[in-house]
C-alpha positions in Angstrom: 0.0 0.0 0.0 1.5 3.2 -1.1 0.9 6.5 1.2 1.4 9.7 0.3 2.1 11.8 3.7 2.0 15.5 3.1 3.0 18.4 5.7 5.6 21.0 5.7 8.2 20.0 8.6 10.4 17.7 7.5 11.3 16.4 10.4 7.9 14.9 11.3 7.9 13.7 7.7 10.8 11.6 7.9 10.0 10.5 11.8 5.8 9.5 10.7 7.7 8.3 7.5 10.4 6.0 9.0 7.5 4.6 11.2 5.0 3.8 8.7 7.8 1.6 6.2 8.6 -0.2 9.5 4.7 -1.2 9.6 5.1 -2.1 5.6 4.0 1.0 4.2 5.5 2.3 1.1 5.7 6.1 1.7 6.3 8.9 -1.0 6.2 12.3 0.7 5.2 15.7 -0.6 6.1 19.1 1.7 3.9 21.8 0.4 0.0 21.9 -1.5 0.6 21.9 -4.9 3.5 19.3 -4.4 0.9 17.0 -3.6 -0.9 17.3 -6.2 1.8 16.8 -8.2 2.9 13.9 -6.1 -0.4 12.3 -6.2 -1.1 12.5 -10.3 3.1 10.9 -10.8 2.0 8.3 -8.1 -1.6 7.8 -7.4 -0.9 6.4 -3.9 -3.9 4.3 -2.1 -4.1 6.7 0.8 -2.8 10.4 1.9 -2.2 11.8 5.3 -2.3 15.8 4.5 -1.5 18.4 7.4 -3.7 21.6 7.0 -1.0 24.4 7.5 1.4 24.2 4.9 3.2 26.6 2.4 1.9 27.3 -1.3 -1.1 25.6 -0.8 -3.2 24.6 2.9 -4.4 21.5 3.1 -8.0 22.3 2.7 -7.3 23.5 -1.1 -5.8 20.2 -1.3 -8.4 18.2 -0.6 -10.7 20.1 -2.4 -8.9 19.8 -5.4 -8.7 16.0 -4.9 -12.7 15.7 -4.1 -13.2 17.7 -7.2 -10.8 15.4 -9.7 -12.4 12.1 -10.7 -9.1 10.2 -11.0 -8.5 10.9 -7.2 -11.8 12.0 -5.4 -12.2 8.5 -4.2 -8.3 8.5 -2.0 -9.0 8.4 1.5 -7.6 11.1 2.9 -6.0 11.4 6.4 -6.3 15.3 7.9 -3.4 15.6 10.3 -3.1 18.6 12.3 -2.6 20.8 15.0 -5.2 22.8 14.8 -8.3 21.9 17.2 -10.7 24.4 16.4 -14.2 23.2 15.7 -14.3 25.0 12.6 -11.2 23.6 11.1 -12.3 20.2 12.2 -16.3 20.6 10.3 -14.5 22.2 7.2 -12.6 18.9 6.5 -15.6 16.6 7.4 -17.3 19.0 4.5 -14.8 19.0 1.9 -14.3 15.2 2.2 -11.9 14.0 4.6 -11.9 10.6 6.0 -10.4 10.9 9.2 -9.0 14.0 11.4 -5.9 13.1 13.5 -4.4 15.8 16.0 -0.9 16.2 16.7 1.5 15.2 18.3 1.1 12.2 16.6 -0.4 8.7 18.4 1.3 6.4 16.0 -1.0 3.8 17.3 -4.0 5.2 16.7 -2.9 6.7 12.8 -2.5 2.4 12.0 -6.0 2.1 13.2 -6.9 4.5 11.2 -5.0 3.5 8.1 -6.2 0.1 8.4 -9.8 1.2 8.7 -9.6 3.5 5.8 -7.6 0.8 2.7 
């Protein structure tokens, strides 16, 4: 299963990243919007875990985009974040997201979550 993890600090890329291979993930990584959506039409991966503030492009554009595109609307998609607002939470739940996971990160509960989501 290939993952496509998206957020703009690298070291939490490469942490979440070492951590989902060793759980036999294949992970390609993307650390800005509109590298995503690059990332995701080169490599149409089976799942994305997208962070909402990012560079470029948020994450809410993001998963717009990929709601709105026919080839991808159907990707589960993974919000990680740290915002906790109500608001932020409801405007991913609208625009499509499958699952909204605060940081810091509970590796743990991100493999339920994967596994409930594939």
């Amino acid at each position: 299963m290939k993952i496509l993890l998206v957020d703009d600090e690298k070291d939490a890329v490469e942490l979440l990243g070492f951590r989902l291979q060793v759980n036999n993930y294949e992970v390609i990584t993307a650390y800005n919007g509109q590298e995503a959506l690059e990332r995701i039409n080169a490599e149409n991966p089976d799942l994305i875990i997208l962070d909402i503030i990012m560079p470029v492009m948020d994450g809410f554009e993001v998963l717009r985009r990929i709601r709105n595109d026919l080839n991808t609307k159907y990707i589960p998609v993974i919000m990680l974040t740290a915002r906790l607002d109500s608001a932020s939470i409801f405007k991913a739940q609208e625009l499509g997201s499958t699952s909204y996971l605060m940081k810091p990160i509970d590796i743990d509960e991100l493999l339920k979550l994967i596994k409930l989501n594939i």
